[in-house]
VEXVO-851121 format. One record per residue (C-alpha): chain; x, y, z; residue number from 1. Coordinates in steps of 0.5 Angstrom, whole numbers, plus 500, padded with zeros to 3 digits. Example, Ala and Ser with C-alpha at 12.3 -4.5 7.8 and 13.67 -1.06 7.14 Angstrom:
<sites>
- chain; xx; yy; zz; n
- A; 525; 491; 516; 1;
- A; 527; 498; 514; 2;
</sites>
This chain:
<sites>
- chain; xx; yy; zz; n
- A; 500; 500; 500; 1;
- A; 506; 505; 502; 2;
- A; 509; 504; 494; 3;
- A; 502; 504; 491; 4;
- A; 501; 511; 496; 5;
- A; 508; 514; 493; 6;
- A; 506; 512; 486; 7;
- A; 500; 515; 487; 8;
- A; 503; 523; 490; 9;
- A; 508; 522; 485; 10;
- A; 503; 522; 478; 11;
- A; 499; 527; 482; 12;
- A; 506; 531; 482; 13;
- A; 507; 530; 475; 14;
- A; 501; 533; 472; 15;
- A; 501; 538; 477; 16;
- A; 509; 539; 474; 17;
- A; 506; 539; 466; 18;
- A; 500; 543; 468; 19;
- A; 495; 539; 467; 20;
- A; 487; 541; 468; 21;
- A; 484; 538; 474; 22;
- A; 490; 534; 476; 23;
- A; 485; 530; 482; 24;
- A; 481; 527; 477; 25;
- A; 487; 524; 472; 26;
- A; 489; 522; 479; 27;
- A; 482; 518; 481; 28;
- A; 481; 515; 475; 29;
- A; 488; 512; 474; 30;
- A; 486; 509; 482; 31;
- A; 479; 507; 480; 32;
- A; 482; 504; 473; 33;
- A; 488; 500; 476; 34;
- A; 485; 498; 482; 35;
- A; 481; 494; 477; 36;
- A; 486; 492; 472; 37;
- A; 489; 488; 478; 38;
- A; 493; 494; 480; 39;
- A; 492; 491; 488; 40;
- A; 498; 485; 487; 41;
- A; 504; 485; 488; 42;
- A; 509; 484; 483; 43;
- A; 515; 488; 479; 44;
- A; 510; 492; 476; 45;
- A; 510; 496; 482; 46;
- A; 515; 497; 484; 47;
- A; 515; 499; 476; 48;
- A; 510; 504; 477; 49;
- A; 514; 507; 482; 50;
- A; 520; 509; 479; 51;
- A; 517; 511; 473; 52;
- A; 512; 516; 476; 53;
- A; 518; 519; 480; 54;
- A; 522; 519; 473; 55;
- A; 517; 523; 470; 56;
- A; 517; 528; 476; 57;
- A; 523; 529; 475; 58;
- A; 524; 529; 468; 59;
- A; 525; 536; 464; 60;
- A; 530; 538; 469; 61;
- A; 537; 541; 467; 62;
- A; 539; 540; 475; 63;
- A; 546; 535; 473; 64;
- A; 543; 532; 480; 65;
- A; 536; 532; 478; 66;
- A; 539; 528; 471; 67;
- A; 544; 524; 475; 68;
- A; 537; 521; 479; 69;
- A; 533; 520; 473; 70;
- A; 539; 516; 469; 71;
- A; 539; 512; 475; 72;
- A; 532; 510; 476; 73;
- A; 532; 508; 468; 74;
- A; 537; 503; 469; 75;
- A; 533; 501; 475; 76;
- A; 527; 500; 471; 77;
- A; 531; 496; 465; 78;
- A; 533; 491; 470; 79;
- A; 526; 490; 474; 80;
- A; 523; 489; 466; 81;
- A; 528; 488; 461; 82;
- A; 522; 488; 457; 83;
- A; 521; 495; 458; 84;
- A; 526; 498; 453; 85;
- A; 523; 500; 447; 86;
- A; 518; 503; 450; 87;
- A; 523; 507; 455; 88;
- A; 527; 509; 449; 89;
- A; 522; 512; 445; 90;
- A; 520; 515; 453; 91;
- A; 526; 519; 454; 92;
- A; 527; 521; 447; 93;
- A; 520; 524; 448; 94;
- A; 521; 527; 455; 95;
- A; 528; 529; 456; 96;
- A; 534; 530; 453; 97;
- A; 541; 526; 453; 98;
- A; 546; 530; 458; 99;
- A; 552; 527; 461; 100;
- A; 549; 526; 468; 101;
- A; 544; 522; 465; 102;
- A; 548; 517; 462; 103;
- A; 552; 517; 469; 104;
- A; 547; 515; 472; 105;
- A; 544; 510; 469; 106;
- A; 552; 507; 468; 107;
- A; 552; 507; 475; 108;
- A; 545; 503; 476; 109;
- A; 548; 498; 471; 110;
- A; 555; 497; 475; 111;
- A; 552; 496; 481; 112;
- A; 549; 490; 481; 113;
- A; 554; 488; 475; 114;
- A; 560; 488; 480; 115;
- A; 556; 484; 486; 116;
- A; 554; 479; 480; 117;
- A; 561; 478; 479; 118;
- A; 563; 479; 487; 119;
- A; 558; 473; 489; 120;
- A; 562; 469; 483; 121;
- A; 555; 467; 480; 122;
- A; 555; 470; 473; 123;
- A; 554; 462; 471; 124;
- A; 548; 462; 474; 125;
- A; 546; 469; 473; 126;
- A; 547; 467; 465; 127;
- A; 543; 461; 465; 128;
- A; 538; 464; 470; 129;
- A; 536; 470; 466; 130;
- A; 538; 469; 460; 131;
- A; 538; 463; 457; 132;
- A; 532; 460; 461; 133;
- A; 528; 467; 460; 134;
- A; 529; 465; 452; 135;
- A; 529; 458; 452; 136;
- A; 524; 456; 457; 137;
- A; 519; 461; 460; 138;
- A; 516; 463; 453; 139;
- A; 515; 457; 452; 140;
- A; 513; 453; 458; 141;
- A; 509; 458; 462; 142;
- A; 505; 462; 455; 143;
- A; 498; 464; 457; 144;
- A; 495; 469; 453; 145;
- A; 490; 473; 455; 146;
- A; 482; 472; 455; 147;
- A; 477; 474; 450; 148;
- A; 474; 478; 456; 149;
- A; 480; 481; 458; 150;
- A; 482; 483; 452; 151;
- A; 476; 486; 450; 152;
- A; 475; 491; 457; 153;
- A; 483; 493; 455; 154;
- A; 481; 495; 448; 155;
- A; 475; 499; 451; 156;
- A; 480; 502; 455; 157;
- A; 485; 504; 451; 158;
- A; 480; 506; 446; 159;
- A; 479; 514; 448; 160;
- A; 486; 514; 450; 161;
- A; 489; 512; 443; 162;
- A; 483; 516; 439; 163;
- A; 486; 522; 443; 164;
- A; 493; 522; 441; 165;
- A; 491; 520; 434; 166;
- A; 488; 526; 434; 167;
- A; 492; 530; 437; 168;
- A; 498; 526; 432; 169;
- A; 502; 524; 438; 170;
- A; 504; 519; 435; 171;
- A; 510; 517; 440; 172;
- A; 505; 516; 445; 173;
- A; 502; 511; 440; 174;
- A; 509; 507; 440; 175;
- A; 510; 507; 447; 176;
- A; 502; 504; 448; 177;
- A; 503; 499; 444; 178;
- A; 510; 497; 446; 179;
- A; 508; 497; 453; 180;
- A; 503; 492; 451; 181;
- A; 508; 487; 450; 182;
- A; 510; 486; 458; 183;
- A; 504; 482; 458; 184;
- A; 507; 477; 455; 185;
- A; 509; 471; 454; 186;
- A; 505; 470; 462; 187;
- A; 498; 475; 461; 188;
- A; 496; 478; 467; 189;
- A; 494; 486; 468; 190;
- A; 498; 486; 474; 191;
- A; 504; 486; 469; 192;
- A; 501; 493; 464; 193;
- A; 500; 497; 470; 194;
- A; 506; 502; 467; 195;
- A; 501; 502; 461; 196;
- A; 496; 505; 465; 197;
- A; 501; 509; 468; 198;
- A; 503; 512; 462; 199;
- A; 497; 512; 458; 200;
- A; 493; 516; 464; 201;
- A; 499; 522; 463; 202;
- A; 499; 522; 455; 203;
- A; 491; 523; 455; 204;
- A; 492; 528; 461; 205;
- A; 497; 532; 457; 206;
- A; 493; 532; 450; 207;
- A; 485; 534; 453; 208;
- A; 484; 541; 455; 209;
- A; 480; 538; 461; 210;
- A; 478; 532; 463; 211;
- A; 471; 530; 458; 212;
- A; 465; 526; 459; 213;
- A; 468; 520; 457; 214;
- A; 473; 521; 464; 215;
- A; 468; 522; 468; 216;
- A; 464; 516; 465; 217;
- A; 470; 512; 466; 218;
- A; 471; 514; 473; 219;
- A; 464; 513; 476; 220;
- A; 464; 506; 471; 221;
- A; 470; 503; 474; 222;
- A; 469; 505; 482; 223;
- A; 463; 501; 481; 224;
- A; 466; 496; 479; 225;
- A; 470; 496; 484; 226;
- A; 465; 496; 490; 227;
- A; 461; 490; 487; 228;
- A; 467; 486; 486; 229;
- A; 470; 488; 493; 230;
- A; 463; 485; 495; 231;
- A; 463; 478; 491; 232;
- A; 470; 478; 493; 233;
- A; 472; 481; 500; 234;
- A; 479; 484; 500; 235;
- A; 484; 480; 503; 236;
- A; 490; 476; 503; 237;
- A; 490; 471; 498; 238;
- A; 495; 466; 499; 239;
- A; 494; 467; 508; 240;
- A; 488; 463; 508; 241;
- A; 486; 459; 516; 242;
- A; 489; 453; 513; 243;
- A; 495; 455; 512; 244;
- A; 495; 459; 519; 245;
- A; 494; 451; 521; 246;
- A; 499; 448; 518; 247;
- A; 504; 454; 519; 248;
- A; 503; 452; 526; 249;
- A; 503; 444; 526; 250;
- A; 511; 445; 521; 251;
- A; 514; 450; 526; 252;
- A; 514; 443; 531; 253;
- A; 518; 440; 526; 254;
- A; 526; 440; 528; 255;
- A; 530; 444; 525; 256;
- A; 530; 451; 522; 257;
- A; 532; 447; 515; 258;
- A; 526; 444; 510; 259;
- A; 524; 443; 503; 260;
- A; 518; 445; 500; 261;
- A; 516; 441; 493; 262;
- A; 509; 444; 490; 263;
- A; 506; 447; 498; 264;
- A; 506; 455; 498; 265;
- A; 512; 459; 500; 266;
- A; 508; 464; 505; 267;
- A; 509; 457; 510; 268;
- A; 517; 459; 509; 269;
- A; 516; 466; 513; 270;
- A; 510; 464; 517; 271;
- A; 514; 458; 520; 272;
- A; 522; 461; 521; 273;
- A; 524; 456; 516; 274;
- A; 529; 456; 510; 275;
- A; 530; 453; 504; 276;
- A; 537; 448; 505; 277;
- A; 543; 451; 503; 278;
- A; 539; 457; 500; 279;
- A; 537; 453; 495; 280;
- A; 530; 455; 493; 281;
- A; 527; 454; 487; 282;
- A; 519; 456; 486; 283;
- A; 515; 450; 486; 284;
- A; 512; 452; 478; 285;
- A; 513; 447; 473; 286;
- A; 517; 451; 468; 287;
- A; 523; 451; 473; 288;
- A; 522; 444; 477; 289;
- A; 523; 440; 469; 290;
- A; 529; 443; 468; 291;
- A; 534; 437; 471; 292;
- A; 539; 443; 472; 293;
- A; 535; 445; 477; 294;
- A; 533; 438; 480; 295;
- A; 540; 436; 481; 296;
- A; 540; 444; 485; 297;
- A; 535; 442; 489; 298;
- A; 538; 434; 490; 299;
- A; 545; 436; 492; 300;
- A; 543; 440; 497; 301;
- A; 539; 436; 501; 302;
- A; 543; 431; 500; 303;
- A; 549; 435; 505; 304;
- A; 544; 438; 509; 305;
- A; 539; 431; 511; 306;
- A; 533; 436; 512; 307;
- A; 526; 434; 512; 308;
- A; 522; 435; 506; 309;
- A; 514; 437; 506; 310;
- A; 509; 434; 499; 311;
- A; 503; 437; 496; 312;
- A; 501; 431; 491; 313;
- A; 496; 434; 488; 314;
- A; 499; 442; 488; 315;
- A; 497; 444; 480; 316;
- A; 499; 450; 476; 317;
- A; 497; 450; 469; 318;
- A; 494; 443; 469; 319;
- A; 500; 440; 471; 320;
- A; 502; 437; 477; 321;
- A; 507; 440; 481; 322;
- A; 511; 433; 483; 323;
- A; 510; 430; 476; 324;
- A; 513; 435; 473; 325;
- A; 520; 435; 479; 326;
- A; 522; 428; 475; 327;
- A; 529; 425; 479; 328;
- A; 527; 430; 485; 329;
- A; 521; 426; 487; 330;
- A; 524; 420; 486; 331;
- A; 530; 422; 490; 332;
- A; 526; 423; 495; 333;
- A; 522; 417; 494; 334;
- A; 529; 413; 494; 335;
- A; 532; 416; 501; 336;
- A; 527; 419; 506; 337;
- A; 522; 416; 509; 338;
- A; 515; 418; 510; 339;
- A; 512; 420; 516; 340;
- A; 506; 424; 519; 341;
- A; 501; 428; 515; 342;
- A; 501; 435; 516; 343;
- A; 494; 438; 513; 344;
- A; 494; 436; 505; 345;
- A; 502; 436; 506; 346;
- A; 507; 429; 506; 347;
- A; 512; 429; 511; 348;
- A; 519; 425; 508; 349;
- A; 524; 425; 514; 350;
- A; 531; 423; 511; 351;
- A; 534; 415; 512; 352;
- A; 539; 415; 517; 353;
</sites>
């Protein structure tokens, strides 16, 4: 809620700075539009979201301080979304200009987590983590497209915002509207194009003298919307739910601060002060429990530490069953634990002494 709040001022910021009409409304339809687009989950976007609103905020600045900051947080963009780039591109060219101070900034924003990768003696890993699995795998394995109605409600919304800037011939916000749309893919949610609607709202914000009746319409529209789907599906957290609270209890009895969780939520990994042995964590997601490189991670670390491991047979995602998809893993288990009590929906394997 504090990232949201920021990003939040800062946008408002950022229209006042343009000199935008009516700045709150702008601001309220922004809010109503992203809390219904999935703007409430917690995902890199927002802290994307954040770091974007206070570049625009700072942006047009010929302070050298100001365009140190600027430079800096593009680069802290580029890394949370490497995806972001053509987008971002066309965003700089069209609302700053390339100073000395800039481009230091953003060299230092790289270097840093450059000279801690080869520090930390992993740029192996980094490598095949990031780049070679992002290209090879992930697209592949973990592509979901986006439903007829999600698509249908994001056109309607983007609508007014694309006939604005085509009238008004802005046609390198048009560019970065449709670039920005590739961050849904290749895994589609709303929760990944809350830039978008960042920058949509700015660019329409900028082109209209005031907002119109179709603002206002938007406003009143998504605001019920909202308030009936809070209704349906009262807020909260989705993935503390009662059952959980219960198993998180049962699993802090488990000796050890050491265990493995194969297809049981990662929530339970804070809940109950445990950790994964040696470090060695890998979401229980299929796309990465189906690479043997990643197996033999998990395999190697608990054959040095002997720790306990926690199963959820059933655990699912896109259809696919989670221990299935672990391969030798399960099997390792199978081979050199020993099963032992049941915690809730989860098999405890204790390892043969």
């Amino acid at each position: 809620m504090f990232v949201l709040c920021l990003a939040d001022i800062f946008l408002y910021l950022t229209l006042i700075r343009f000199k935008v009409n009516n700045p709150f409304v702008w601001l309220v339809l922004f809010i109503v539009s992203a809390t219904y687009f999935s703007g409430n989950i917690l995902w890199l976007e927002t802290f994307v979201n954040l770091l974007l609103s206070l570049w625009m905020f700072l942006t047009f600045s010929k302070n050298k301080l100001r365009q140190f900051a600027s430079g800096f947080l593009l680069s802290q963009i580029l890394l949370l979304r490497p995806t972001i780039a053509p987008a971002l591109l066309v965003l700089i060219l069209s609302f700053s200009t390339f100073s000395y101070s800039l481009v230091l900034g953003g060299i230092i924003g790289l270097a840093i987590p450059t000279l801690f990768i080869v520090w930390q003696g992993i740029f192996v890993d980094f490598f095949r983590q990031v780049i070679l699995f992002n290209q090879q795998v992930y697209p592949q394995e973990a592509q979901i497209f986006p439903a007829k109605r999600q698509a249908i409600s994001l056109l309607l919304w983007l609508g007014p915002v694309i006939y604005s800037v085509i009238k008004n011939k802005k046609y390198q916000y048009l560019i970065i509207i449709f670039s920005l749309l590739f961050l849904g893919y290749p895994r589609f949610g709303f929760e990944h194009l809350q830039p978008l609607f960042l920058l949509a709202i700015i660019f329409w914000a900028l082109l209209c003298k005031k907002p119109s009746i179709v603002v206002i319409i938007m406003i009143v529209f998504f605001f019920i919307l909202n308030m009936i789907s809070s209704i349906r599906h009262p807020y909260g957290n989705y993935y503390l739910t009662p059952e959980i609270k219960t198993e998180a209890e049962q699993i802090k009895s488990i000796p050890g601060i050491y265990i493995y969780f194969l297809g049981v939520p990662d929530i339970l990994y804070q809940l109950t002060n445990k950790i994964p042995p040696q470090y060695t964590y890998i979401p229980s997601l299929p796309w990465y429990l189906y690479q043997i490189d990643f197996q033999n991670k998990i395999i190697n670390s608990l054959k040095d530490s002997k720790s306990p491991v926690l199963v959820n047979f059933q655990a699912e995602v896109d259809g696919k069953n989670i221990v299935v998809e672990s391969g030798k893993l399960i099997e390792y288990i199978k081979m050199n634990y020993t099963e032992a009590e049941k915690i809730g929906r989860y098999q405890l394997f204790l390892p043969q002494i």
